[in-house]
C-alpha positions, -999 to 999 in steps of 0.1 A, spaced: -517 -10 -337 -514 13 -366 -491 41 -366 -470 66 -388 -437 72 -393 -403 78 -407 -395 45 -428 -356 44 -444 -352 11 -465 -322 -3 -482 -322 -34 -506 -295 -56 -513 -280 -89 -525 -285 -119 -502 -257 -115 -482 -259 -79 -476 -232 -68 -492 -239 -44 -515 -270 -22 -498 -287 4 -515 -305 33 -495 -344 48 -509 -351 82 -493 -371 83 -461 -406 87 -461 -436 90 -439 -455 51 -440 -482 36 -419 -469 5 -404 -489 -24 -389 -487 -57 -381 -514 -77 -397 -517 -118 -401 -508 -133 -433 -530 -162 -448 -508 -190 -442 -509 -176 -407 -475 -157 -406 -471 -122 -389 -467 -95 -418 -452 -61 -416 -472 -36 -438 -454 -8 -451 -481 18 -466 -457 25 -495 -471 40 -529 -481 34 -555 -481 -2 -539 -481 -15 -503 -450 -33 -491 -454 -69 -466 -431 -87 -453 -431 -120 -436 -417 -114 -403 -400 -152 -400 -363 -161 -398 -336 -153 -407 -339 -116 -396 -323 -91 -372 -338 -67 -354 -320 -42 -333 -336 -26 -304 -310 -7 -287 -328 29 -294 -358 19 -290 -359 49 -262 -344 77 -287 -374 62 -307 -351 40 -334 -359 2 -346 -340 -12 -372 -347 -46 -383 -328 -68 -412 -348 -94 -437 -321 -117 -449 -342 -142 -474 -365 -117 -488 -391 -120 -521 -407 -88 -531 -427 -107 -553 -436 -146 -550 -423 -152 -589 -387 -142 -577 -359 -168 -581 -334 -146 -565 -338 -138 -523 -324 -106 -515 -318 -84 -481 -340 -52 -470 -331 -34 -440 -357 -11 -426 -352 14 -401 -382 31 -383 -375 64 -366 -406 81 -346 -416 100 -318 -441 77 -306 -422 55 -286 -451 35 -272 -459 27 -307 -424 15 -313 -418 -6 -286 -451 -26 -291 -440 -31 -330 -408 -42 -314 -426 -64 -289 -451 -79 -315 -418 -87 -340 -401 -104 -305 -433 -128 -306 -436 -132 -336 -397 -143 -338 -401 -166 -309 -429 -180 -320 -412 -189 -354 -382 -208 -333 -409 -232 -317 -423 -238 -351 -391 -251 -356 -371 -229 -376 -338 -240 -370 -326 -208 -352 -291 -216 -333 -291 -191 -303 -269 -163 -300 -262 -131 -288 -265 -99 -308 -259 -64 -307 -270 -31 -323 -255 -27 -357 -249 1 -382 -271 -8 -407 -246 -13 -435 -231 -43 -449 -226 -73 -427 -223 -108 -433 -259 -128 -440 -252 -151 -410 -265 -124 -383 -291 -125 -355 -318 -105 -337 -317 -96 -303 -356 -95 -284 -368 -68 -265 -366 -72 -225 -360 -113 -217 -367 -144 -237 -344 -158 -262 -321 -146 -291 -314 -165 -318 -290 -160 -353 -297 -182 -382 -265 -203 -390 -265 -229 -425 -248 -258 -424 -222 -248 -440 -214 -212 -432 -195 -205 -400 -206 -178 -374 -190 -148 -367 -190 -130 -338 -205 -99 -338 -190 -67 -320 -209 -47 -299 -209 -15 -325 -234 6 -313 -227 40 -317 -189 29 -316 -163 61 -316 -137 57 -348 -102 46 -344 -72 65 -332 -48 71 -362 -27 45 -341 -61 21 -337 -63 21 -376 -30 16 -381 -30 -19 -358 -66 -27 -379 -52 -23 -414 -17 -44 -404 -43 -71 -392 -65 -69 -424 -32 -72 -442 -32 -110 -426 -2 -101 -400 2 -116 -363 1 -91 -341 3 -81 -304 -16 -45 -296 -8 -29 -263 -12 4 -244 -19 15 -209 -50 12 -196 -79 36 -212 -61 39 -245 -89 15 -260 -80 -22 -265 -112 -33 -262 -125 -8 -287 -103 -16 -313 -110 -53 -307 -147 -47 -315 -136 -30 -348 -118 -60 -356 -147 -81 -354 -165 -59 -373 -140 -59 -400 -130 -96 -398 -161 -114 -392 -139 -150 -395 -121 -141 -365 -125 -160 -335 -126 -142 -303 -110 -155 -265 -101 -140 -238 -77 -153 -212 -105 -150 -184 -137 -155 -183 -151 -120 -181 -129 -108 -203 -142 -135 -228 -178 -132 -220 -172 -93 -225 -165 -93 -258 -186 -122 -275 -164 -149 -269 -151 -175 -244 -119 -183 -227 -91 -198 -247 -90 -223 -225 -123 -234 -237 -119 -230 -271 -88 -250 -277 -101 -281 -256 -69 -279 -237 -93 -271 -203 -62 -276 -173 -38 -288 -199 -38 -321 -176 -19 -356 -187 11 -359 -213 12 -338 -245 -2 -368 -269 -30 -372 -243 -36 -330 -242 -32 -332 -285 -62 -360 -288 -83 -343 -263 -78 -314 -283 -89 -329 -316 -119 -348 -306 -156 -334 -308 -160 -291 -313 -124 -284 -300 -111 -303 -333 -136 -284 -355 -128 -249 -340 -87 -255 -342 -91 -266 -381 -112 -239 -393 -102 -211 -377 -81 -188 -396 -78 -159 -374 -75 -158 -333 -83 -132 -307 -69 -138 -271 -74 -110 -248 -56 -100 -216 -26 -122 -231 -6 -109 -197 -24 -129 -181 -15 -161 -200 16 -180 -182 43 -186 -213 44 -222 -207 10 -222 -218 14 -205 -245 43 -228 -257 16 -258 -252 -14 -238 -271 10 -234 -304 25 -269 -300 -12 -279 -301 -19 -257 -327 8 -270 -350 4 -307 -343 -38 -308 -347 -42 -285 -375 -13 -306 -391 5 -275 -404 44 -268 -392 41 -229 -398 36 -209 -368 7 -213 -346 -2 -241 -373 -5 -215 -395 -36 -191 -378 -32 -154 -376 -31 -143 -341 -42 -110 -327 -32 -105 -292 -44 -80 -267 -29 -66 -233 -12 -48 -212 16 -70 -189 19 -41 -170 -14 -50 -154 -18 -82 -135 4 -108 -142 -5 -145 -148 -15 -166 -123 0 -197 -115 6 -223 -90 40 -217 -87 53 -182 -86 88 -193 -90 82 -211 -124 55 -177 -144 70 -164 -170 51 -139 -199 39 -148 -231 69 -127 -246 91 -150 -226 83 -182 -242 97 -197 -275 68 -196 -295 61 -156 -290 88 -144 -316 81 -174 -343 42 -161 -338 43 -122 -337 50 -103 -371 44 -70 -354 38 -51 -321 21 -20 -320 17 3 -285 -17 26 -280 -4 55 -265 -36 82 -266 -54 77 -235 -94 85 -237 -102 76 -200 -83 110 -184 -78 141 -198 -63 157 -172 -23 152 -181 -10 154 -146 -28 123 -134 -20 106 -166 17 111 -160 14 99 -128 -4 66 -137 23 64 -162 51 64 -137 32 43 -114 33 17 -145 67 18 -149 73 14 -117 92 44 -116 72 68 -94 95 89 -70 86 87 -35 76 125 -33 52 116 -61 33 93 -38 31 113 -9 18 140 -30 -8 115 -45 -19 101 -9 -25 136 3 -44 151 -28 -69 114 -30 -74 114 12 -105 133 16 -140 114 9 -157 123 -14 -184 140 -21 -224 122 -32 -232 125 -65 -268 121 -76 -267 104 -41 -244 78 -51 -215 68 -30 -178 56 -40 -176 25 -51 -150 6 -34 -118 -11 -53 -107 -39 -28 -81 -67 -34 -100 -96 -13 -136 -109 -23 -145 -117 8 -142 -79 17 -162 -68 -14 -193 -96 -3 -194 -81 33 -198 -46 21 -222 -53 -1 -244 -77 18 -241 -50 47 -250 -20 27 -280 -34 8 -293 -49 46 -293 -12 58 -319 -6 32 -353 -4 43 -375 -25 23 -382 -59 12 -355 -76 -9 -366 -86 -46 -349 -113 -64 -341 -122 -97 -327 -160 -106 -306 -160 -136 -320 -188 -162 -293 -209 -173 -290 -231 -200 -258 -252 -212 -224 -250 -191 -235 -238 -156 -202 -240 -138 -187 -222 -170 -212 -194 -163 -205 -189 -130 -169 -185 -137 -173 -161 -164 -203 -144 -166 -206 -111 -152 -244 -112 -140 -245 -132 -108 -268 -163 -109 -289 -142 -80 -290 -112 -80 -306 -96 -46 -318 -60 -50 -339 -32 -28 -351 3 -36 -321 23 -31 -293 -3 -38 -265 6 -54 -257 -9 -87 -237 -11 -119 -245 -21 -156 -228 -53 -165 -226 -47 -202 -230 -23 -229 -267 -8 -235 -261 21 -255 -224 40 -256 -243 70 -265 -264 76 -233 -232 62 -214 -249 29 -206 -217 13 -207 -202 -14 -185 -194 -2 -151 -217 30 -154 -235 30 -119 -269 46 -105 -291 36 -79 -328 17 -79 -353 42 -73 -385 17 -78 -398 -14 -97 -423 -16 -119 -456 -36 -116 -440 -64 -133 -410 -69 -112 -379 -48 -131 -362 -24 -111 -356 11 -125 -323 26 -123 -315 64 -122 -282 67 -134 -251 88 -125 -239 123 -142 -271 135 -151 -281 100 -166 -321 94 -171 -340 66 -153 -340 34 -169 -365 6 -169 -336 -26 -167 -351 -55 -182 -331 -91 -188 -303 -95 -209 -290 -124 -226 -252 -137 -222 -235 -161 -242 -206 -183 -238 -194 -193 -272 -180 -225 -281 -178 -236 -317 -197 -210 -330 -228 -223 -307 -237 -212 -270 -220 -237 -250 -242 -220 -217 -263 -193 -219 -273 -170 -191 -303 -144 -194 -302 -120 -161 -307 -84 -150 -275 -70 -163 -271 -54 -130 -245 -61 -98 -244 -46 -68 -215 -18 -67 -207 -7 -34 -179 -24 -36 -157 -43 -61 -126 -64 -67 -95 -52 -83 -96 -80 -109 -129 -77 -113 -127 -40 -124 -102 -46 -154 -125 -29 -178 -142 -4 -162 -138 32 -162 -155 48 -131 -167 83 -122 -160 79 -82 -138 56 -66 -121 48 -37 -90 23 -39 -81 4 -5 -44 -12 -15 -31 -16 16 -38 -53 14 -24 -54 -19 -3 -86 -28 6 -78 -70 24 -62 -87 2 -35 -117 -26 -37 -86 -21 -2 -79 -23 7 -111 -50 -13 -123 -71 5 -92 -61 38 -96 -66 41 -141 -99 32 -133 -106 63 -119 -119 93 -152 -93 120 -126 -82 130 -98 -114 146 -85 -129 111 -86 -103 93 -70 -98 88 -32 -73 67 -17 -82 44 18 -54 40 39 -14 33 26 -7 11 -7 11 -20 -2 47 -19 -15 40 -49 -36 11 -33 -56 38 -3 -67 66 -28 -82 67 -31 -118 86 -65 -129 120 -59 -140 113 -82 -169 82 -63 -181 100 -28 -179 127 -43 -201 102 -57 -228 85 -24 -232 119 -5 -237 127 -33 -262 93 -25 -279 99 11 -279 138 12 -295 119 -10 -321 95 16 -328 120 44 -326 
């Protein structure tokens, strides 16, 4: 399988550190058989051919495969068999000969998996496209199309989790100035209206604090970004029994190991964290860690927006925020609001979702809203709407009736589940089946690749499948058709996959729930709220939409959807006096 082309290579110490770059040159590459039997890649350097053992621990990063990219890291690496001292190469082949590539890419995959039966002590784990730069040594390789991914982990170094930094935009002057507080080792709580990139600036974190531990207060939020639920983590599950009984359930096993080594803690969508929890998590925190300081003495990096939708609860009459309990001013050094929103640019409808917030939007400003968003709109690419509704029942029905208007036979794909299966179906964002036909309408489930706006939530339709089975996806807003092969997703527990799901990161997207749509940004959408029964619904519906022109609303929106909680109004003009 010969074939030229442009070869970049950097060497570096074993951890990857310190990285030096060679110029790029033109090198044959093959993939020949070593005499112990191991895979070698062949590099036709000069004066002297460079092999490699293609055997853990090593990353390879398929992402751009299509724009005709493969990076790969070495981590242990010998240049010459009389070396004492490993070191780290990082190649990166660029070519127009994507065939070529992707059966390099393929052949590495197998060789990789091979390895793993062999025994080589791989730990599963997801990865994602990195810059190749320096990174720490305990990274992982993602395969081409289905089948496993593993990082290599040593006894004695801890994970991290690695961000999703493909092709990641840079920080907001206001971004960077919430990352440096929280390299500086501060507690802090960022928030900003929807679109004004939490979520990016948490994958920067990780990027930049590879101890950190990441959680979300959900399920998809957790599984979204690498993580789990906090819930998980701290081995508080329901927080059931008395506090000692919570406290040892807590220590025991994975839960214990996780609460006395971490030094740094993500928890996303705090809002939607009730404050008696929270008072219980840093009680827990304190007591098994056996440290009195704050949160037993972990940094805490909270994300949200309580604008949005507020916890839930058993008891309405007993929620209260996280900035309500006792434990949030003891914990958080510093508060910082995102105010630069990326989703819109039009101002007009960002003034209006900014009112709508707040609560504060005049009547006339809602009659005006209803009559501009009324009219359906128009097919893009032949893709319809998708549909924000507040019930899951309603979003089922819709789907199951759209893609049963389909002419065709119905093709299948069963998610292969390993670990946690009930924790999976919680949180994971791929359903466990997922039924599609020629002309469904679908949505990505997770980032492909930012830069050809293969992002989560980006839609298209499924035009065909190939002879073996995956559908192909033509993509809105000009996007090219796509050949959507299985992914791999990861809930993390302890720095190991506590369940593992590998699926077609597809879902149908005819319709979708408001909670389900935290997230997303959406081209065309049309919101149905009259059945709304929360307050920051509306608003979470409506900032999905990129601007007006995308936007239609179904109907009237339920009063309750519009309120903004007195209590959450007053924090925010706390926050802001602060910062003035």
């Amino acid at each position: 399988m010969r074939f030229v082309a442009r070869v970049s290579i950097e060497h570096g110490d074993a951890g990857g550190r310190e990285m030096h770059p060679q110029s790029a040159r033109d090198v044959g590459i093959d993939l020949v058989q070593g005499d112990d039997g191991i895979p070698m890649l062949s590099l036709a350097m000069k004066p002297k051919d460079m092999t490699i053992p293609v055997r853990a621990p090593v990353c390879l990063y398929t992402h751009r495969i299509s724009a005709g990219q493969l990076g790969m890291r070495f981590l242990r690496y010998k240049q010459n068999v009389y070396d004492r001292v490993e070191k780290t190469v990082q190649i990166t082949i660029t070519t127009d000969d994507i065939d070529s590539l992707t059966g390099l890419a393929k052949m590495l995959d197998k060789a990789l998996l091979m390895g793993r039966r062999n025994g080589s002590g791989a730990i599963g784990k997801l990865a994602h496209r990195r810059p190749l730069s320096s990174r720490p040594v305990n990274c992982s390789f993602a395969p081409v199309g289905s089948g496993g991914a593993f990082s290599i982990v040593g006894k004695q170094q801890r994970p991290s989790v690695l961000a999703d930094t493909e092709d990641l935009p840079p920080l907001s002057d206001e971004q960077q100035n919430a990352l440096n507080m929280i390299k500086s080792g501060k507690s802090i709580f960022f928030t900003g209206c929807a679109g004004t990139g939490k979520s990016l600036l948490i994958k920067h974190i990780t990027g930049a604090i590879p101890e950190v531990d990441v959680t979300g207060t959900t399920g998809l939020a957790g599984c979204l970004l690498g993580g789990t639920t906090i819930n998980a983590w701290s081995g508080l599950g329901r927080a059931e029994g008395s506090f000692d009984t919570i406290v040892r359930n807590a220590s025991r096993g994975e839960s214990g190991q996780r609460w006395r080594r971490c030094q740094a803690l993500i928890i996303d969508e705090i809002s939607m964290m009730d404050g008696a929890f929270f008072d219980l998590l840093e009680a827990v925190a304190r007591k098994v860690r056996g440290n009195s300081r704050p949160f037993g003495g972990i940094q805490l990096i909270l994300s949200g927006d309580f604008h949005q939708l507020p916890p839930v609860v058993k008891d309405q009459l007993t929620r209260k925020f996280t900035f309500e309990s006792e434990s949030w001013q003891r914990c958080i050094q510093a508060s910082v609001q995102l105010t630069q929103v990326f989703r819109q640019n039009d101002s007009d409808f960002i003034d209006i979702l900014a009112e709508i917030r707040a609560g504060t939007a005049p009547e006339s400003t809602l009659r005006a809203l209803l009559a501009r968003c009324a009219a359906p709109l128009e097919l893009e690419d032949g893709i319809l709407p998708t549909q924000l509704l507040t019930h899951r029942a309603d979003v089922d029905a819709i789907n199951d009736r759209q893609l049963n208007s389909l002419e065709g036979n119905v093709i299948s794909f069963t998610a292969q589940d390993s670990g946690d299966t009930a924790a999976l179906q919680a949180a994971c964002p791929a359903p466990r089946t997922l039924r599609l036909k020629v002309g469904a309408q679908v949505m990505l489930t997770r980032n492909l690749s930012s830069r050809q706006g293969l992002v989560n939530g980006a839609r298209g339709v499924v035009e065909k499948f190939t002879p073996s089975g995956l559908p192909v996806v033509k993509f809105a807003r000009g996007g090219e058709s796509m050949t959507i092969g299985r992914e791999r997703y990861s809930i993390r527990q302890g720095g190991e996959d506590a369940a593992v799901r590998s699926q077609i990161p597809l879902a149908l997207a005819w319709a979708v729930t408001v909670h389900k749509s935290q997230g997303l940004t959406l081209d065309r959408v049309e919101v149905s709220l009259d059945r709304a029964f929360e307050a920051g619904m509306a608003y979470v519906a409506l900032s999905r939409a990129r601007n007006l022109e995308g936007l239609r609303i179904v109907g009237s929106i339920a009063s309750a959807a519009l309120r903004a909680d007195p209590k959450v109004v007053a924090f925010y003009a706390k926050l802001k006096c602060r910062e003035n």
